[in-house]
C-alpha positions as CSV (number, residue, x, y, z in Angstrom):
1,X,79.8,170.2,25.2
2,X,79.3,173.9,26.1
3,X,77.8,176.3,23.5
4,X,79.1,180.1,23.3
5,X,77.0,183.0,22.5
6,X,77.8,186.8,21.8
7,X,78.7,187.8,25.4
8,X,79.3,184.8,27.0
9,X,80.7,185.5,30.8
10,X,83.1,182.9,31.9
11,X,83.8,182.6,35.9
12,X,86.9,180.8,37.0
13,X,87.1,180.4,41.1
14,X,89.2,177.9,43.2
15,X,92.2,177.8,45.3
16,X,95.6,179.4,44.2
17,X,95.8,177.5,40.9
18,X,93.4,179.7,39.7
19,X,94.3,182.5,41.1
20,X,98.2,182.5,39.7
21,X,98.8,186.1,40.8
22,X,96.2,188.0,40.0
23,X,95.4,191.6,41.2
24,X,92.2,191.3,43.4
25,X,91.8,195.0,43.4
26,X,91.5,194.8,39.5
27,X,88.4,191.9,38.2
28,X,89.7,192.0,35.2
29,X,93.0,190.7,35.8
30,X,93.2,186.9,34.6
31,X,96.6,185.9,36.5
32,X,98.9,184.3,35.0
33,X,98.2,180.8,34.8
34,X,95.4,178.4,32.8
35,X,92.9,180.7,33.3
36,X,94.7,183.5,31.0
37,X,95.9,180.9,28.7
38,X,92.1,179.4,28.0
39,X,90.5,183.3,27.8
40,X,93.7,183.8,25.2
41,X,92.6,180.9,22.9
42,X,89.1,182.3,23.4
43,X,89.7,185.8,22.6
44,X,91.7,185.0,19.7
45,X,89.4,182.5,18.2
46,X,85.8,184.0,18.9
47,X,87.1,187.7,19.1
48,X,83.1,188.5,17.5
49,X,81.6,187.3,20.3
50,X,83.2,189.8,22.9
51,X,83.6,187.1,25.4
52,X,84.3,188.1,29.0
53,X,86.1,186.4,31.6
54,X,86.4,186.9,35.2
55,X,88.7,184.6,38.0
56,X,88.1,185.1,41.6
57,X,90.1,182.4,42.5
58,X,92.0,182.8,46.0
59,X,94.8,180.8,47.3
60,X,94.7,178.6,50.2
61,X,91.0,178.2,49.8
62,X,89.0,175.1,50.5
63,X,85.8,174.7,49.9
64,X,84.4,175.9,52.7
65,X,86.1,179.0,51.6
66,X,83.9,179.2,48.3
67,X,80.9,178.5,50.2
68,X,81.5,181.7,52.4
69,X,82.5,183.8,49.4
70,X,79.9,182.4,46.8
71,X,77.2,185.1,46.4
72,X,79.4,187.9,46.1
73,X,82.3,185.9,44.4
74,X,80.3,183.7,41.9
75,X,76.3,184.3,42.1
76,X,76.9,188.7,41.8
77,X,78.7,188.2,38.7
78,X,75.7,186.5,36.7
79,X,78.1,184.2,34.5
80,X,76.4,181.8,32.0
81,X,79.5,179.3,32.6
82,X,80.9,178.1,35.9
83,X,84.2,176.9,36.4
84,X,85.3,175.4,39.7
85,X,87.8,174.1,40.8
86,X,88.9,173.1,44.7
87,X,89.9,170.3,46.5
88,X,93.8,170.1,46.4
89,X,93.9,172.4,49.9
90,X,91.4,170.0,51.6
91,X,94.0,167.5,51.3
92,X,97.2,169.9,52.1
93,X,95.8,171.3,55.4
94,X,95.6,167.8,56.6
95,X,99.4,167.2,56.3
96,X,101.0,170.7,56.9
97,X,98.4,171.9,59.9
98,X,96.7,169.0,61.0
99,X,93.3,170.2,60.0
100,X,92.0,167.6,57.6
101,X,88.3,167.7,55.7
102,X,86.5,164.3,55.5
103,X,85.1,163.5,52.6
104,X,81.7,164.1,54.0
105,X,82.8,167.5,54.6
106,X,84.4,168.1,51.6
107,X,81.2,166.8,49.3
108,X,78.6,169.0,51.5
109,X,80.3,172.3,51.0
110,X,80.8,171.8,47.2
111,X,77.2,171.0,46.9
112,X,76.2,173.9,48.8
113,X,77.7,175.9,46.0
114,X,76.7,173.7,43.3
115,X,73.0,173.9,44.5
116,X,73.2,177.4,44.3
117,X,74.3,177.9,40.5
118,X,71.4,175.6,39.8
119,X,69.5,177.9,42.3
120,X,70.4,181.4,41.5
121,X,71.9,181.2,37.5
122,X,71.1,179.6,34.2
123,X,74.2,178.5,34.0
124,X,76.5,175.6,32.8
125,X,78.7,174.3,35.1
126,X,83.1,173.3,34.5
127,X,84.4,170.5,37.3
128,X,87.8,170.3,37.0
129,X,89.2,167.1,39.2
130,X,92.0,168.1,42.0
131,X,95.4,166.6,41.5
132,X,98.7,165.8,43.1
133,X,101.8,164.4,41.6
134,X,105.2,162.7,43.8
135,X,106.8,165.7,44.4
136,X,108.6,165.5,46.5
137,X,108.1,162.2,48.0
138,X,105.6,162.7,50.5
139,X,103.0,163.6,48.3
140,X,102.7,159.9,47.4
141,X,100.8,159.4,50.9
142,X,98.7,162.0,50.2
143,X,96.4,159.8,47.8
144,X,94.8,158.2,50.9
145,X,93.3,161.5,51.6
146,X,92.6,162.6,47.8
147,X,91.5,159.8,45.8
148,X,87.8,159.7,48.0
149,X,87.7,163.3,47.3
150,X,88.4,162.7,43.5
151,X,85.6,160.3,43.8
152,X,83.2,162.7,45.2
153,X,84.3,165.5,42.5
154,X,83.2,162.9,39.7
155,X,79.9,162.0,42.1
156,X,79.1,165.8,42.0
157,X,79.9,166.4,38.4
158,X,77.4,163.5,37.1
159,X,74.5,165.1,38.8
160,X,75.6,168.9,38.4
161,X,78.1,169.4,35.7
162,X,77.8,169.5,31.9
163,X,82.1,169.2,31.9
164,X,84.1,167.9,33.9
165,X,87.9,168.0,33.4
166,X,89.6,164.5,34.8
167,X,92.9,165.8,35.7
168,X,94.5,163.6,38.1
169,X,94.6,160.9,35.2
170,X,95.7,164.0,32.9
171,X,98.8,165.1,34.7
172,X,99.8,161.6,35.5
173,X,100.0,160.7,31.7
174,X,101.3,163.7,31.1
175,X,104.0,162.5,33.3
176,X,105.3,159.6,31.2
177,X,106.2,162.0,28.8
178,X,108.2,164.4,31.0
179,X,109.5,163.9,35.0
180,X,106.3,165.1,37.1
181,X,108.6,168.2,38.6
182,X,108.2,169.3,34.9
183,X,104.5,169.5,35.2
184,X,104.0,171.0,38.6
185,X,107.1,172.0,40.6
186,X,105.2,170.8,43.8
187,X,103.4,168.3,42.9
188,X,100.7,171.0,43.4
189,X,101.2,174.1,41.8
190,X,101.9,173.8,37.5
191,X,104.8,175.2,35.8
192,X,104.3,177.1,32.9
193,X,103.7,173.8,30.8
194,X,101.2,172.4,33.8
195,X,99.2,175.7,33.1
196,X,99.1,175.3,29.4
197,X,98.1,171.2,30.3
198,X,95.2,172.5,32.2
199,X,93.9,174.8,29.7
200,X,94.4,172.4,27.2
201,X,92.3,169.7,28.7
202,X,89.7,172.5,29.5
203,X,89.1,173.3,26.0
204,X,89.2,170.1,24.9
205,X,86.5,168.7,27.5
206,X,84.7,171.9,26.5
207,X,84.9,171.5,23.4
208,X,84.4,174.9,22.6
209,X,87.9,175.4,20.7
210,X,86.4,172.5,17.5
């Protein structure tokens, strides 16, 4: 699906999924979650392409928040591929601090920054589909509030994206195999093996790893 060429710049940018730690003094620190683990397999398997990799994911965002951090955070880097992914906090807020996002809301900001990769880069363009598993318990009600923003994500991704990564339906399969705790703690936020998931499912939509 996604074609690499000798110096390939890959952007990675979300909500604290992405970011996994890293040092945002330091733009070449990876974190330590999917993001590392898909530059690894990269780095190891196209090491003649000197590949480069930056994440300016930042947790707690929404994607309003990428829309006020977008030029400098995304559009100043100059990446030829775009990964995004947001959505999962637009959901939270509504439950923990009784500040929800509509859909409506939710679809408008991502397009803003979608419209501006097609705008301001030649670039291709990652979607990778919010999630939530039942843990604990309440986050079984929070599918009333995701699912329509799940549906906007795939809306967005057949007229932007040349990937997108269907997650939801990832980590819930993944979930017959192993208790969902296994895959992310919180229902949110991966373990180790929910970081390794998401990079695999990256690559494999990607198909840059054949």
């Amino acid at each position: 699906m996604l074609d690499l060429e000798k110096g390939t710049k890959i952007l990675f940018t979300g909500d604290s999924i992405t970011d996994c730690g890293r040092d945002r003094k330091n733009i070449s620190d990876l974190g330590v979650g999917y993001v590392r683990n898909i530059a690894s397999w990269l780095l190891l398997e196209c090491a003649e392409l000197e590949l480069a990799f930056v994440n300016t994911g930042i947790s707690g965002d929404r994607a309003k928040d990428l829309v006020a951090r977008w030029d400098a955070d995304c559009i100043a880097h100059k990446p030829d591929i775009v990964s995004i992914f947001v959505g999962i906090n637009d959901v939270w807020r509504k439950y923990d601090g009784n500040d929800p996002t509509s859909a409506e809301d939710y679809e408008n900001n991502y397009r803003l920054i979608l419209e501006s990769c097609k705008r301001k880069l030649d670039c291709k363009i990652v979607i990778i589909e919010p999630f939530v598993l039942p843990v604990p318990d309440d986050r079984k009600k929070w599918r009333e509030d995701l699912d329509p923003k799940i549906d906007v994500a795939r809306r967005l991704a057949r007229e932007f994206a040349t990937v997108y990564v269907p997650l939801d339906g990832i980590f819930a399969s993944a979930s017959l195999r192993r208790e969902p705790a296994y895959w992310a703690y919180d229902g949110v936020h991966p373990t180790i093996a929910g970081h390794m998931l998401i990079a695999d499912a990256w690559l494999e939509k990607t198909a840059l790893l054949r």
